[in-house]
Backbone as ProteinMPNN parsed JSONL, in Angstrom:
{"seq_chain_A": "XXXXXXXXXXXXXXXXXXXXXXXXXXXXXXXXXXXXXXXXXXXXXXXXXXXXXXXXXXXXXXXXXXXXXXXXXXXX", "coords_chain_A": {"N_chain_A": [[-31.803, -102.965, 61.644], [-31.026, -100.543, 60.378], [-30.924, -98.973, 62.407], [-28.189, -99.871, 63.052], [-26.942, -99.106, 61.178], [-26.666, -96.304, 60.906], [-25.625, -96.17, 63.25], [-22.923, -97.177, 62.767], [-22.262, -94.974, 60.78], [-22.324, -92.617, 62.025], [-20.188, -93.493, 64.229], [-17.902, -94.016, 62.344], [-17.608, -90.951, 61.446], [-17.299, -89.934, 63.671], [-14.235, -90.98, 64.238], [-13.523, -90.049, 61.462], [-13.2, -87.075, 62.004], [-11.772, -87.197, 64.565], [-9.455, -88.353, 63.458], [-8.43, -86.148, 61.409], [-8.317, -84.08, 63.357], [-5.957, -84.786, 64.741], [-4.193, -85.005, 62.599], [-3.896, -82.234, 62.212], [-2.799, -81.352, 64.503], [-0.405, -82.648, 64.387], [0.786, -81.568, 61.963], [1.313, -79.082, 62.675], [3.078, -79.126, 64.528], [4.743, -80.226, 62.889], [5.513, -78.221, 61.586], [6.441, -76.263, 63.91], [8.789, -77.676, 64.376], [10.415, -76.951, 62.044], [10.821, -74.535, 62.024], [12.231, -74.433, 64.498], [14.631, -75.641, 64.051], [14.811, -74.154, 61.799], [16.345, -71.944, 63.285], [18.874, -73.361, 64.839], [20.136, -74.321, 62.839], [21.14, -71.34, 61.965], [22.23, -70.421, 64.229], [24.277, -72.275, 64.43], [25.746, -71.578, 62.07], [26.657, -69.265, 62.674], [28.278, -69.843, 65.134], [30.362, -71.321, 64.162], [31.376, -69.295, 62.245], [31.338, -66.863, 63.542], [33.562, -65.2, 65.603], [32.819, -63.377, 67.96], [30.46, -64.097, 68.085], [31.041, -66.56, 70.031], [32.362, -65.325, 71.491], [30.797, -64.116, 73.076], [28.85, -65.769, 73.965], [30.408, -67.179, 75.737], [31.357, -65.355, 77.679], [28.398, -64.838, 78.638], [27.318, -67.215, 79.422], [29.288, -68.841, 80.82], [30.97, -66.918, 82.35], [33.229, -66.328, 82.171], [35.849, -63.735, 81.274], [37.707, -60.991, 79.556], [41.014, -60.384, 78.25], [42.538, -58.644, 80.579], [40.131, -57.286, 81.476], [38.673, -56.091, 84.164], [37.015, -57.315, 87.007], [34.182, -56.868, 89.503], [32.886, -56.774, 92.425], [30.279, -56.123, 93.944], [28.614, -56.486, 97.886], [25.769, -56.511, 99.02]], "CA_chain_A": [[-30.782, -102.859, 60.622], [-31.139, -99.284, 60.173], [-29.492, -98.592, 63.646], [-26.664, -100.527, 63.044], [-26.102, -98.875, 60.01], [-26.576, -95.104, 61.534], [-24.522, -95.95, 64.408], [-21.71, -97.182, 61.925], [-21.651, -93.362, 60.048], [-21.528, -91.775, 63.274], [-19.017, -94.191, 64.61], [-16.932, -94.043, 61.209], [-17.758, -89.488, 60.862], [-16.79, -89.61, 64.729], [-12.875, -91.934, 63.65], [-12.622, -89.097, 60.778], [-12.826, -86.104, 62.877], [-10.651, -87.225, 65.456], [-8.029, -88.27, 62.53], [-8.284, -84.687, 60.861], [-7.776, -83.222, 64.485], [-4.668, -85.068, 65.169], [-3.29, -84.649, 61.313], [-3.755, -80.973, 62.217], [-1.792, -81.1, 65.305], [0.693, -83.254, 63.791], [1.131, -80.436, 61.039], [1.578, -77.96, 63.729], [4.286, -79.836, 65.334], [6.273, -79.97, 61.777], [6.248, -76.499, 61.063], [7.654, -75.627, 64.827], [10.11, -78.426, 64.499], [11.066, -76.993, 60.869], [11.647, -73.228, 62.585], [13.339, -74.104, 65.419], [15.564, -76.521, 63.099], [16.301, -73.082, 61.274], [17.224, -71.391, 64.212], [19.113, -74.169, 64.863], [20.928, -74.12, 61.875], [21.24, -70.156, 62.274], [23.575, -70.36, 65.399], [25.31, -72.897, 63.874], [26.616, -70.885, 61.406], [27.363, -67.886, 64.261], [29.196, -70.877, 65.88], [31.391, -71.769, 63.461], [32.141, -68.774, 61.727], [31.845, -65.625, 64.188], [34.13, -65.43, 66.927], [32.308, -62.815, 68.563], [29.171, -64.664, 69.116], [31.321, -67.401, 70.622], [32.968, -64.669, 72.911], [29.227, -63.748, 73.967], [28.126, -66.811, 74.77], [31.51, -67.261, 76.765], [30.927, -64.176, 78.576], [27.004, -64.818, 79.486], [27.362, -68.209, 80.004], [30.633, -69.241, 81.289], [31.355, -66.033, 83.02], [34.37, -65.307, 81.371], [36.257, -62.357, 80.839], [38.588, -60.616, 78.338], [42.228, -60.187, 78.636], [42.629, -57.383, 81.108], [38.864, -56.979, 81.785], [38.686, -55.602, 85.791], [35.985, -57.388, 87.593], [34.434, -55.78, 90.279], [31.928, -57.657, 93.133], [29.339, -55.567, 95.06], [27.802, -56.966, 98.008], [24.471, -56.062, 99.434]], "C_chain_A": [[-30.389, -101.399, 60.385], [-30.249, -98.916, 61.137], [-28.538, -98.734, 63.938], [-25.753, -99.761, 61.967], [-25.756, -96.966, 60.173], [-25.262, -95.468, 62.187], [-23.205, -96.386, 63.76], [-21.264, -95.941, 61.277], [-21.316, -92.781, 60.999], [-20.349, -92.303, 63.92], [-17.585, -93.734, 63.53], [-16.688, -91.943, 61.073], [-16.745, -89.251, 62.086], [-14.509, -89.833, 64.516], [-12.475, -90.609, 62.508], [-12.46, -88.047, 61.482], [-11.957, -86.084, 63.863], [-9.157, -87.587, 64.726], [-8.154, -86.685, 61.629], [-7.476, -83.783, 61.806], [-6.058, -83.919, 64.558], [-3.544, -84.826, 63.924], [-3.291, -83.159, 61.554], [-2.621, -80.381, 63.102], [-0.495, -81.527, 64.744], [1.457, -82.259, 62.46], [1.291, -79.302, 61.576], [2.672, -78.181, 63.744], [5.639, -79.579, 63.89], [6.522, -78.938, 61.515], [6.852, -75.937, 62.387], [8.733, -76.326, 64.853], [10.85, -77.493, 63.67], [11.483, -75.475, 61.208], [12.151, -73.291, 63.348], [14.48, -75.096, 64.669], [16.457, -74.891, 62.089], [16.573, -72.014, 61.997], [18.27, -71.912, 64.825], [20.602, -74.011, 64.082], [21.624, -72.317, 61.594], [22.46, -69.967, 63.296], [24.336, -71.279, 64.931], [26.187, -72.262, 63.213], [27.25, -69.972, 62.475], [28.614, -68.867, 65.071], [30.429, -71.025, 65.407], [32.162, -70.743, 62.275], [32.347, -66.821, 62.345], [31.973, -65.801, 65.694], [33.444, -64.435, 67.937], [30.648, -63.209, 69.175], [29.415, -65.05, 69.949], [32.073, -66.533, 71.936], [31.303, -64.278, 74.101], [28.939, -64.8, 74.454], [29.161, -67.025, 75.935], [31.345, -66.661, 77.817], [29.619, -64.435, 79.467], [26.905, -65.919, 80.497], [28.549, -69.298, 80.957], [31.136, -67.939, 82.629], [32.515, -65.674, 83.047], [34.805, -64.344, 80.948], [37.429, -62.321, 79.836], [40.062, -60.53, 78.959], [42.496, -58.855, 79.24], [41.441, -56.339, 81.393], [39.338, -56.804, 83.75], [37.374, -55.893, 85.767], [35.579, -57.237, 88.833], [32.908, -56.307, 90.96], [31.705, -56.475, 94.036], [28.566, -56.518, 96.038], [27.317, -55.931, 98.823], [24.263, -55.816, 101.27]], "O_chain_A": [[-29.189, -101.219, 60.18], [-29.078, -98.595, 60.932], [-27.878, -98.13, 64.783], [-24.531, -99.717, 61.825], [-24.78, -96.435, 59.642], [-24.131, -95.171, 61.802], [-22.232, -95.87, 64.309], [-20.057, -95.732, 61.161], [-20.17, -92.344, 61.103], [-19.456, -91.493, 64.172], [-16.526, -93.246, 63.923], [-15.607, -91.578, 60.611], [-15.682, -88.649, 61.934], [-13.707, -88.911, 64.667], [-11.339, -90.137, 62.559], [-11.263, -87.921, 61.737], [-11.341, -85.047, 64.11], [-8.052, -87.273, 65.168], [-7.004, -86.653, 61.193], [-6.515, -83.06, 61.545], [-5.094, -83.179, 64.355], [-2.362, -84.543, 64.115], [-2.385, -82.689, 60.866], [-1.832, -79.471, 62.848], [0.439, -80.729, 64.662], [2.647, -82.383, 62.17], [1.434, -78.364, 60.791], [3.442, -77.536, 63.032], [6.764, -79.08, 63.859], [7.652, -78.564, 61.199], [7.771, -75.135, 62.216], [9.744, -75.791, 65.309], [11.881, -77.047, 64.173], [12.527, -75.11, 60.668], [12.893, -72.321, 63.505], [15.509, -74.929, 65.323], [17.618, -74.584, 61.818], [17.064, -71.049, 61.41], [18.869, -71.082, 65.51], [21.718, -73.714, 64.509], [22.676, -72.246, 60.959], [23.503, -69.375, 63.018], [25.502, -70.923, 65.102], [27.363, -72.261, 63.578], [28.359, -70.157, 62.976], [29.69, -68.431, 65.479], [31.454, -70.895, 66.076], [33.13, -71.07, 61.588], [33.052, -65.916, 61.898], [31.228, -66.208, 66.585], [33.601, -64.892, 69.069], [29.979, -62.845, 70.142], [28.817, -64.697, 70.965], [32.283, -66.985, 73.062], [31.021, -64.243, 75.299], [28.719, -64.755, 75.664], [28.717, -67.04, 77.083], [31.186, -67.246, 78.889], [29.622, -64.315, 80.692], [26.622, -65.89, 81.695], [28.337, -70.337, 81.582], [31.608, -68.283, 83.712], [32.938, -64.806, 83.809], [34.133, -63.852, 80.042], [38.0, -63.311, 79.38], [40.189, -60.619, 80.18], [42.686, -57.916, 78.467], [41.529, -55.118, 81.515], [40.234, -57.42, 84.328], [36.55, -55.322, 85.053], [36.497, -57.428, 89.631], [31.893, -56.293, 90.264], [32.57, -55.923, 94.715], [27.86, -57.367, 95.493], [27.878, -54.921, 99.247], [23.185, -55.432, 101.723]]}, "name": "protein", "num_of_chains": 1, "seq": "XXXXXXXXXXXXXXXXXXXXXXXXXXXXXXXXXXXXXXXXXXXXXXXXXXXXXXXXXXXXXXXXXXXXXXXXXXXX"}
């Protein structure tokens, strides 16, 4: 009786420690969601209210140029 009732605390101590660990990770996880959510929200604004981000991103990512920009190909 005794052993049944041991091996139930360790069974049951073992069930809380592995729920602590995962509520820990799981509380990790919300606080990087909740900063990249306000970086997120950060370019948003840049998005929608400065045209000069939106020319940068144009530029980096698009490879777009300006009105009367001279582009100018080296090869190797």
């Amino acid at each position: 009786m005794v052993c049944v009732l041991v091996g139930s605390v360790i069974s049951e101590t073992t069930q809380i420690l592995f729920l602590r660990n995962k509520n820990a990770d799981i509380k990790e996880e919300i606080r990087n969601k909740k900063n990249h959510n306000r970086l997120l929200k950060a370019e948003l604004l840049l998005l929608e209210n400065d045209t000069r981000y939106i020319s940068i991103l144009a530029r980096k990512n698009l490879g777009m140029i300006r009105h009367g920009e001279k582009i100018y190909k080296f090869s190797n």
